[in-house]
N, C-alpha and C positions, 0 to 999 in steps of 0.2 A: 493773801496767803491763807492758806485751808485750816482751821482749828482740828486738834487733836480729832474732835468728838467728829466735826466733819468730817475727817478722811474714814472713820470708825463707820461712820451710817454710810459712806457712799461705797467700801469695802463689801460692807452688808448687803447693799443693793446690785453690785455687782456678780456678788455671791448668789443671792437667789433668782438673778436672770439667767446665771449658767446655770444653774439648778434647773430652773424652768426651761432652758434648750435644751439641758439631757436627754429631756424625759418626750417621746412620742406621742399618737394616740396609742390610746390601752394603755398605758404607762409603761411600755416597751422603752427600755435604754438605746441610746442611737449606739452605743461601744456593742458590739454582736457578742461579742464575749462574756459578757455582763449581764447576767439576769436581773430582771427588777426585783424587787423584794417581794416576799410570799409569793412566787412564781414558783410554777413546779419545770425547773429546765432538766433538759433528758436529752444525752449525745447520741448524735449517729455520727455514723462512720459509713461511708459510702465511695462506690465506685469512680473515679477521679474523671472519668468521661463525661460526668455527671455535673459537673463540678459548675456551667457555667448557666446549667438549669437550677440547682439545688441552693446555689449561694443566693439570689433572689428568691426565690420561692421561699426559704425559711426568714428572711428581711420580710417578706409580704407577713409574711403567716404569723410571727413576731410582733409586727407594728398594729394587725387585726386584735391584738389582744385574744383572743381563742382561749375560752374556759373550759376546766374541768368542773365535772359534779362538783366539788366541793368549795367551786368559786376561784379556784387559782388560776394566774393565767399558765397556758403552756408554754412553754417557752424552745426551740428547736437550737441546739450547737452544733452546727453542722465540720466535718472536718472530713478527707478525703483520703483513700486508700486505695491501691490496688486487691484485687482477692488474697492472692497467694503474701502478699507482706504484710495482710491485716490476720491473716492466720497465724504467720510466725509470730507477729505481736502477740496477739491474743494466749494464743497458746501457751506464749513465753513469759505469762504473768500482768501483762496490758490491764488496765483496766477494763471492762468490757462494753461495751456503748450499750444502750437501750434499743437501738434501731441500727441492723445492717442492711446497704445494699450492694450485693456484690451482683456481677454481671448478670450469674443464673443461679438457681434452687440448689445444684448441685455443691457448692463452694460450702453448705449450709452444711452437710453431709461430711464432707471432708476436715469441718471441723472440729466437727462432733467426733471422726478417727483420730482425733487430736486433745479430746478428754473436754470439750466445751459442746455442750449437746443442748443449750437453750435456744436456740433461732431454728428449729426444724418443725417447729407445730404451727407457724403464725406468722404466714407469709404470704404477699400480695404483691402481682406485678403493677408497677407504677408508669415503664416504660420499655420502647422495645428500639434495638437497635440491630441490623445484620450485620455481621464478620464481611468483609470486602477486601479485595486487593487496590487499596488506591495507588495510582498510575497517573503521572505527568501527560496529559492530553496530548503532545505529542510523540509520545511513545507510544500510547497507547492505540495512537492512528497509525501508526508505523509498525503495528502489530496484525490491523487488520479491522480494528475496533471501529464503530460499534458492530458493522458488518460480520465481523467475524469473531464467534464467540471462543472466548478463552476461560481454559480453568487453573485449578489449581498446578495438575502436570506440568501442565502447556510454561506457564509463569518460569516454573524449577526449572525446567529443561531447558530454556532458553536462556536463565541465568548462569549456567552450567557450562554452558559450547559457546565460548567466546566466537564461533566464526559464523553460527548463526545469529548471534547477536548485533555482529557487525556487517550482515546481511539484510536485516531487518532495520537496522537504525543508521546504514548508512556512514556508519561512523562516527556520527556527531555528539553520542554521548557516552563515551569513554569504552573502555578495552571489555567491560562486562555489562551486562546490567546488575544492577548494586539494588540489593533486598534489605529489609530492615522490617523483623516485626519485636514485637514485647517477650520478655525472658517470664519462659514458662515457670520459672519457681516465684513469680513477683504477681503475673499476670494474666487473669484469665482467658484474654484474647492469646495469648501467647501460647497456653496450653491446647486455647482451639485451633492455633494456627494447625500445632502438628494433629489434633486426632481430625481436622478435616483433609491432610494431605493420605490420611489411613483410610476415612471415606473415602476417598476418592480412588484410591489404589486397590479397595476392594469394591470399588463401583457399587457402594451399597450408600442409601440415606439412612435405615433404620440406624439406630447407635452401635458403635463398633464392640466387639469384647475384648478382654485379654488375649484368649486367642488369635483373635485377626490381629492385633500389632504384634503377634509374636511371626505370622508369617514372612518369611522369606522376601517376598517381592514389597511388603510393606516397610521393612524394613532397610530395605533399598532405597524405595521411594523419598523414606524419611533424610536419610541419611546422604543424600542424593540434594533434596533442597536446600537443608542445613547448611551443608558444606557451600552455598552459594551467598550465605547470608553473611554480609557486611556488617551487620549492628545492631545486636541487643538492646531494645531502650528498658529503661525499668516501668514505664507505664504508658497508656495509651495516650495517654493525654499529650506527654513527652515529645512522642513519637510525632503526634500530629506536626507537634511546635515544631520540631528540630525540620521535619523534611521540607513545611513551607518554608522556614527559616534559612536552611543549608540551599533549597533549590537542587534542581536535577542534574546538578553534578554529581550533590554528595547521596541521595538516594535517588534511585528512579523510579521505584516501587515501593509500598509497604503494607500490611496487612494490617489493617487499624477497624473499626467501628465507622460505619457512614456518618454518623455523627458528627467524629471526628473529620471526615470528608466535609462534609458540610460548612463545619465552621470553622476549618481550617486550608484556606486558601483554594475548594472549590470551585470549580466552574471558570468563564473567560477559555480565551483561547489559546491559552497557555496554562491553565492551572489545572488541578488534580480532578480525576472523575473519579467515581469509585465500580469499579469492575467487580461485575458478581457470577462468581464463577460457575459455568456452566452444571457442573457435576452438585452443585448445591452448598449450602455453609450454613452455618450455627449463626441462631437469633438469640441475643441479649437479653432476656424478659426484665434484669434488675429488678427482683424481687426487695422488697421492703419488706424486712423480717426482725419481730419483737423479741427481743430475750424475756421467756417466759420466769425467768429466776430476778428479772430487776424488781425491784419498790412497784408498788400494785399503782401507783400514782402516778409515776415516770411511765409504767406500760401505755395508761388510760390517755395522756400528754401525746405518749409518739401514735397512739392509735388515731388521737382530730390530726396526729401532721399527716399522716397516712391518709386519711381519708382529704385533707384537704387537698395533697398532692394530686387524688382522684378528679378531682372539680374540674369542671371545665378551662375556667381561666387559669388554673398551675396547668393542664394540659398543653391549653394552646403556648403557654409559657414555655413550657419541654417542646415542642414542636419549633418555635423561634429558635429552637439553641440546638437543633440537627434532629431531635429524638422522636420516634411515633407514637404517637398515643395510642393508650388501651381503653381509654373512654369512650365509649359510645357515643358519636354525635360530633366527636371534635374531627376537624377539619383536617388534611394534610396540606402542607401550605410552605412556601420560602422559609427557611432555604430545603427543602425536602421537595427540590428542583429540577429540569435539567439545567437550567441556569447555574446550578452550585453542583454542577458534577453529579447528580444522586435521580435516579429512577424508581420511584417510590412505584410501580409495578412490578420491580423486583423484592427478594429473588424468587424464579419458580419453585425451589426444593429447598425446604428446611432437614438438617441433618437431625438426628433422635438426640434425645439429649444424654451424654456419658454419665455414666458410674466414677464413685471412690474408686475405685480399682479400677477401672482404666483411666482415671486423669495419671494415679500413682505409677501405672506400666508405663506410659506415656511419659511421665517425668524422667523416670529412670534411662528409656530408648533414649531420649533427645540428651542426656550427659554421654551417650556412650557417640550418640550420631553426628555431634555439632562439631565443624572443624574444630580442631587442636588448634592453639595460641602458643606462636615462638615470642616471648617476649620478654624484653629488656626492661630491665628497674632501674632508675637512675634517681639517685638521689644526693640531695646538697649536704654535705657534713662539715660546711664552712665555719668561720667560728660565731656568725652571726645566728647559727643553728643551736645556740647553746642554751637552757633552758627551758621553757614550757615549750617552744617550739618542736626540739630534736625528740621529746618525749611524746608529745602529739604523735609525731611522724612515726615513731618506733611502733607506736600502738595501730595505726591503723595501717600502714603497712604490713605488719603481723600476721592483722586478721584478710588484709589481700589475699597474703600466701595460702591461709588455710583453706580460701574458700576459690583456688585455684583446682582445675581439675585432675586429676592424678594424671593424665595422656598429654599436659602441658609442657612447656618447655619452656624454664626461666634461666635468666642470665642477670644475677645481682650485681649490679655497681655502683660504690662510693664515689664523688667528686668535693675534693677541695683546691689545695696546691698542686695534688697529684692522682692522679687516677687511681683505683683499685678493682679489679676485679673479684669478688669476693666467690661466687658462683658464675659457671659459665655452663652455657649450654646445658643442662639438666633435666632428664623427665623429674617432674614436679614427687611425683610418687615416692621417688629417690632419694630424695632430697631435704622434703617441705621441712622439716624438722628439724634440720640446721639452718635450709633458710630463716625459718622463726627464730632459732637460736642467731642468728648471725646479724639481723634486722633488729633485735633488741639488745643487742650489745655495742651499735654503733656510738662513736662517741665523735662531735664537734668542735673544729678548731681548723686556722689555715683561709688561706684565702678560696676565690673562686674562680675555676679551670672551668667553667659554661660550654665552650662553643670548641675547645677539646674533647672535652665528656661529650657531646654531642657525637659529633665527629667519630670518635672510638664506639659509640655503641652501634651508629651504624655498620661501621666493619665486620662488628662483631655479628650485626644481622645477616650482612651479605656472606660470611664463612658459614653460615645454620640456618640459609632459608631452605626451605621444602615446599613441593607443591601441598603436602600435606597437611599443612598448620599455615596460616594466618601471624602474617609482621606483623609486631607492636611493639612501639618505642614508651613509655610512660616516665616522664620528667619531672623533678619537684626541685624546685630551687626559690631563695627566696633574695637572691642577689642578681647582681648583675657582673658580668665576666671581668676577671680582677688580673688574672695569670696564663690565659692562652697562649699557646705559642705555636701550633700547628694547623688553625685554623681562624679563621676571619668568619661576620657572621656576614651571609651574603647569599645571594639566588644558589649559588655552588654546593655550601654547605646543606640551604635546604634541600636543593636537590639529591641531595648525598643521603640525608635522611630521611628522606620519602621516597627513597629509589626501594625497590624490589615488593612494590606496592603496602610499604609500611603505616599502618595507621598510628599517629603520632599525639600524645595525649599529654598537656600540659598543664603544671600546675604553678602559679604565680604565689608563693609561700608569705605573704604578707605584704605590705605595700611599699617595700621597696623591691620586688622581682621586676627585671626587665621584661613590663607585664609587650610592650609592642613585637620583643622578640619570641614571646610564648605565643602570642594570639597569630602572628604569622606563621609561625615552624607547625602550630594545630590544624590552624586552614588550610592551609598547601596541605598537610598531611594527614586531611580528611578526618581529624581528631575532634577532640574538644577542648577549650581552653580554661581551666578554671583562674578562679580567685581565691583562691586560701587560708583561711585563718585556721586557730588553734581549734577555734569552735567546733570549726564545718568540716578538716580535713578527713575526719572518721566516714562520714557520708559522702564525701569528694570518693577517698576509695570504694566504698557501697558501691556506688553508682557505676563508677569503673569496675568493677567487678562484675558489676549486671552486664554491662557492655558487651564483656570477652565471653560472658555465657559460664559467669563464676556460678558457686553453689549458696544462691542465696535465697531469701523466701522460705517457701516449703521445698526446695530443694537442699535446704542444705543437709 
């Protein structure tokens, strides 16, 4: 048996061998979060496309130990952002990072119309990526590709006339072709998607004005592909995941970053290419820009990451992870392939790059031009909803509504023992304000009517579908069905609920929700399924909000 004093020294020596594995070369902490001591660490906040170049490159440039004049190491915390929600941050009091990189120079500008004007004198591009419409390789042969070039028009229009759709693809992949790109108030690519459909429509590359998205036939255009688009994601990144993920049922197109083509599910003879459209598209520079207002020490830190990022080996490092370098000398190489879907000879015509004032016109077109949402709220007000839960729910629900678009059309419903319809069929415009009222007054108790309330809210879809507005069912429950009596859960009922081409979005409210019947009623109906706790459901809504082409970001 071990003596006091032994177990005391071998404590001790166990103590400083983890001490001595914390610690790297340069006396870099292995925790990324964690600077070492007398380090001079300094955030950036960067574009999320970025994300699987940037998270290694500052690990490398960390573990390098990299000094300042004054002997400190630098130390780089990197964390990810789309343009348009690191603006709303920012602007909304956010701390400010020492280094941003958002898509392009412009994003730099639009902040500074937002009262933070430090990141527009000291800016370097680090990486370049094009705007593309990734397209399922077999659709996109079934289109005419590569043989036959296609643009941006060409894409809308055919997402628009279901019977040329079903002339071209034969039928094999559902009644439309299903578009999906990023919500322009979140995402830069999302803001490009629309001023390149305004190129396009005025067959011009130079940079578009106010004027041109004010014309007539542009605004058709706009409002034209819009209304074809199935899915908002809040980032490109997202986007990538979801469509390799969902497969070419649940998108068959999307407007993403080649990048993201690249290193996400690229190339094979079934997987995504990325089609560059004839008429031309916007290049990504992701500038690396200093806030001239941080600690002169933090500047001099993000200035070696910047420059290290230049280096050849963080280049060819970006280059591994989809992106092209702006280094002199560095290579273009796998996956920047046609093996990975990506023709690094494209594209022939780079589009000018926009103004604050035409991303702002452009923000403003796409709330007025994106399909209308008919959509149903459902929500659990069981009694197991009582406490932090039902308050959770109240709050971020709320802020759904608000940041709904006034042309929407919502239908509020409680479910416990007994249904209620609180609001039905509603322009949003009309309304929001009692909805708000009516959502933060709800109160919990009673059992759980599931696959009733189900059941009722689709009816309620099929009396107030329109060609004009876009089905959504949105579900939160955190039980499993206690009191039905009008419906069974079964192929019938999903089919019931996903009839009138209803997108159905679920949320599993804690870990007792029958999460197997959320995750199937989401699939079948092309939704998504979450998991929910008190933490996360504020952002569960967020996200859903971005989906339906809520007001969020710099849009709101």
């Amino acid at each position: 048996m071990r003596t006091g004093k032994a177990n005391a020294l071998l404590l001790c020596v166990v103590a400083a061998a983890l001490a001595l594995a914390a610690c790297s070369e340069g006396g870099s902490s292995t925790n990324a979060n964690t600077p070492p001591r007398n380090s001079v660490p300094f955030t950036v906040i960067a574009n999320d496309s970025l994300q699987g170049w940037l998270e290694k490159a500052a690990q490398n440039f960390n573990q390098a130990g990299v000094k300042t004049t004054s002997g400190r190491q630098a130390y780089a915390q990197v964390n990810f952002s789309e343009a348009g929600q690191a603006i709303s941050d920012m602007s909304g009091g956010a701390t400010l990072p020492v280094m941003w990189i958002p898509d392009n120079e412009v994003w730099t500008s639009v902040l500074a119309a937002h009262g933070k004007t430090g990141y527009q004198a000291n800016c370097q591009s680090v990486a370049q990526s094009p705007l593309v419409i990734a397209m399922w390789r077999p659709i996109a042969e079934a289109l005419g590709w590569p043989g036959r070039k296609l643009g941006w028009l060409d894409v809308g229009s055919l997402a628009a006339d279901p019977s040329s759709w079903d002339y071209y693809s034969g039928g094999k992949y559902g009644k439309t072709l299903r578009l999906g790109h990023t919500h322009p108030g979140l995402s830069g690519s999302g803001a490009s998607t629309l001023l390149a459909i305004v190129q396009a429509a005025r067959s011009i590359t130079e940079a578009v004005t106010v004027d041109d998205i004010k014309e007539p036939i542009v605004q058709a255009s706009v409002a034209a592909f819009e209304g074809t688009v199935a899915w908002f994601s809040p980032s490109t990144a997202k986007l990538g995941q979801t469509i390799q993920e969902r497969g070419i049922d649940y998108l068959g197109a999307a407007v993403e970053y080649e990048s993201t083509v690249a290193t996400h599910g690229g190339g094979g003879d079934t997987g995504l290419v990325a089609v560059y459209p004839y008429e031309g598209t916007f290049m990504a520079t992701h500038p690396a820009c200093i806030d001239d207002g941080a600690d002169a020490q933090a500047q001099e830190a993000a200035r070696l990451f910047r420059d290290y990022l230049l280096k050849p080996d963080a280049q060819k490092l970006a280059v591994q992870n989809g992106l092209r370098p702006v280094t002199s000398g560095v290579p273009i190489s796998a996956p920047l392939d046609a093996a990975h879907g990506v023709d690094p000879t494209q594209p022939k015509a780079i589009f000018g790059a926009p103004s604050v004032d035409t991303i702002s016109a452009i923000s403003a077109l796409w709330q007025a031009a994106r399909k209308n949402i008919n959509l149903v709220m459902l929500l659990d007000v069981s009694g197991s909803m009582r406490g932090d839960k039902i308050d959770s729910v109240r709050t971020a629900a709320a802020q759904f509504v608000k940041q709904m678009g006034d042309n929407d059309y919502l239908t509020l419903m409680t479910f416990s023992d007994k249904l209620h319809v609180l609001i039905e069929h509603k322009k949003v415009s009309l309304v929001r304000g009692d909805a708000v009222k009516l959502v933060n007054g709800i109160q919990a108790g009673g059992n759980t009517s599931l696959y009733d309330a189900i059941g009722s809210a689709a009816n309620l879809i099929d009396k107030s579908k329109s060609t004009q507005a876009s089905n959504v069912m949105v579900l939160l429950t955190d039980g499993q069905d206690t009191s039905s009596s009008n419906y069974d859960f079964n192929q019938e009922l999903i089919d019931t609920a996903t009839a009138n081409d209803t997108t159905v979005f679920t949320i599993a409210y804690g870990s007792d929700a029958d999460q197997d019947v959320l995750s199937k009623l989401a699939s079948q109906g092309r939704g998504n399924f979450y998991q929910g706790t008190t933490a996360n459901i504020a952002g569960i809504y967020e996200e859903m909000s971005a989906a339906f082409g809520g007001s969020v970001g710099i849009g709101r």
